[in-house]
N, C-alpha and C positions, 0 to 999 in steps of 0.2 A: 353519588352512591344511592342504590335504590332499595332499600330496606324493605325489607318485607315483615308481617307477622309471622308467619311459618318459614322457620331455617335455620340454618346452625349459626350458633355466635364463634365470632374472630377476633382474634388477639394474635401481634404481632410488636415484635421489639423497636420500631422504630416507625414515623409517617410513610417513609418509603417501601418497605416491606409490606406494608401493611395493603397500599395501594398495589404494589405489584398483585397479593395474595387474594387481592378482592378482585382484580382485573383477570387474574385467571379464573378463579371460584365462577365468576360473572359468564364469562366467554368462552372457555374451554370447556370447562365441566359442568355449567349452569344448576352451580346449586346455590339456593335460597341463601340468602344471609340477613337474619334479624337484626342483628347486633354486632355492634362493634368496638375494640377498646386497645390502647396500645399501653405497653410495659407487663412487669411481672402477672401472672392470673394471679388472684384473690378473689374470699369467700364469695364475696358480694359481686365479680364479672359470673364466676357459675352460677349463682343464684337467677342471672338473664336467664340462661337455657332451661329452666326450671318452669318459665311458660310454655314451651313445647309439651309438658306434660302436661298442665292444668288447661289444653283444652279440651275439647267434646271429639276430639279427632283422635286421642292420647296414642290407640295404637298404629293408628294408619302412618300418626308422622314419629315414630320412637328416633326415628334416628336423626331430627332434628333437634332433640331433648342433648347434642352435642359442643362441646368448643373447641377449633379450632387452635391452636398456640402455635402459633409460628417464631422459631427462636426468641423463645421467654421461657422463665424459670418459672416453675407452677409450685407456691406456698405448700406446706403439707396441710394447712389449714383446709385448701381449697379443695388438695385432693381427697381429701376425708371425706369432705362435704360431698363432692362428685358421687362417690362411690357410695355414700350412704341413700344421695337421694336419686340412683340409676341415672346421673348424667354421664356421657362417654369423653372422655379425655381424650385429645390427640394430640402431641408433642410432636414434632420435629425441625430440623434447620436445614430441611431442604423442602421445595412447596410441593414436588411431585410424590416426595415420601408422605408427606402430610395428607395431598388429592387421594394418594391410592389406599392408605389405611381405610381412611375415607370411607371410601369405594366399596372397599370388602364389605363393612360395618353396613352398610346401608343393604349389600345384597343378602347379607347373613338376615335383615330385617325383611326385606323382602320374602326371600324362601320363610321365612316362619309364619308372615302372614300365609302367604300359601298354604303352605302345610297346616295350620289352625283354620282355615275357613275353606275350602278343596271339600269339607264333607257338606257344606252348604251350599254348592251348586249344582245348580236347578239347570237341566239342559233342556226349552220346551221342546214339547213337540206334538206331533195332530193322531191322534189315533183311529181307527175307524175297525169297530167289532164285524169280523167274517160271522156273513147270515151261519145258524148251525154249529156254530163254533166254542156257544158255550156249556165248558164241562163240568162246570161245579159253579155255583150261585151265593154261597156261603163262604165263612172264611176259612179256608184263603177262595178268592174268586180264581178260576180259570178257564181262561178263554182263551178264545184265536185273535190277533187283532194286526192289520195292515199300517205301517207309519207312513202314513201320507206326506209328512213331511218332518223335520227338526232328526233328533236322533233321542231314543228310546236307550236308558240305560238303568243299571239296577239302583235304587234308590230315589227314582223321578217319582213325584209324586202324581197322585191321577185327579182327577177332578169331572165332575157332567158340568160342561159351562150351559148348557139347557137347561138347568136346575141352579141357577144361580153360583156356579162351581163348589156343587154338592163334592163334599171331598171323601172318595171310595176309599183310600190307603195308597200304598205304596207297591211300584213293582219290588216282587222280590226276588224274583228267576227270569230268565229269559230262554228263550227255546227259540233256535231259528231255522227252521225249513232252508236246504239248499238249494230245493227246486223255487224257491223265491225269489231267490239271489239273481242279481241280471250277469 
């Protein structure tokens, strides 16, 4: 078994289940498994997944902050605990109900990073101001300007890398000549 630091903890009601649910986890669905423990969950198996939060990674890996219970009975102690300290419980007594909960969980975490960090990306790109092109000098600046290459979108930031990437501001409009268009 090859444990990793980043991954969800498992528990499972007997040695064989347990190897089955790790040999799939492993092979089919190749997700990380930190930790592992067989019979009822208690306080103290949630408490493993509790490292997925206290590292420096907290939101990239939320949905490793998980345990897995494969046919075991979960303490209500333990569910308390889960729930108070955002670990996600998964119960079931089939392993593919278990994989696909799973599954959702992780993409539900996925799209959220998405959607919180989508207003932080930076698309580069090469600008080059048309001679005569510029209409206004002050703010807001407006000019003409050719992308030579990457893609130009509203919110890129601008920068003179000739000036040590003096940084002008931000596109905030775009205007595109058709007759530029190939």
């Amino acid at each position: 078994m090859d444990k990793t630091s980043d991954g969800v903890c498992v528990q499972a009601s007997t040695l064989g289940s347990l190897e089955a649910l790790l040999e799939f986890l492993k092979k089919d669905a190749k997700i990380p498994v930190s930790a592992i423990a067989i019979g009822p969950v208690h306080k103290k198996d949630v408490s493993k997944a509790l490292k997925a939060l206290g590292t420096s990674k907290e939101e990239e890996y939320k949905e490793y902050a998980s345990l897995l219970a494969f046919d075991v009975k979960v303490t209500p102690e333990a569910a308390t605990f889960a729930a108070e300290n955002h670990i996600k419980l998964f119960t079931a007594d089939i392993i593919y109900n278990l994989f696909d909960m799973f599954k959702l969980y992780v993409k539900e975490c996925e799209d959220e990073r998405k959607l919180s960090q989508g207003s932080n990306a930076v698309f580069p790109c090469i600008l080059e101001i048309v001679p005569d092109a510029v209409f206004r000098k002050s703010k807001p600046v407006v000019l003409g300007v050719t992308v030579k290459a990457g893609v130009l979108r509203i919110g890129t930031p601008l920068c003179v890398p000739d000036r040590e990437n003096l940084k002008i501001g931000k596109v905030t409009s775009i205007q595109v000549n058709k007759k530029d268009i190939p």
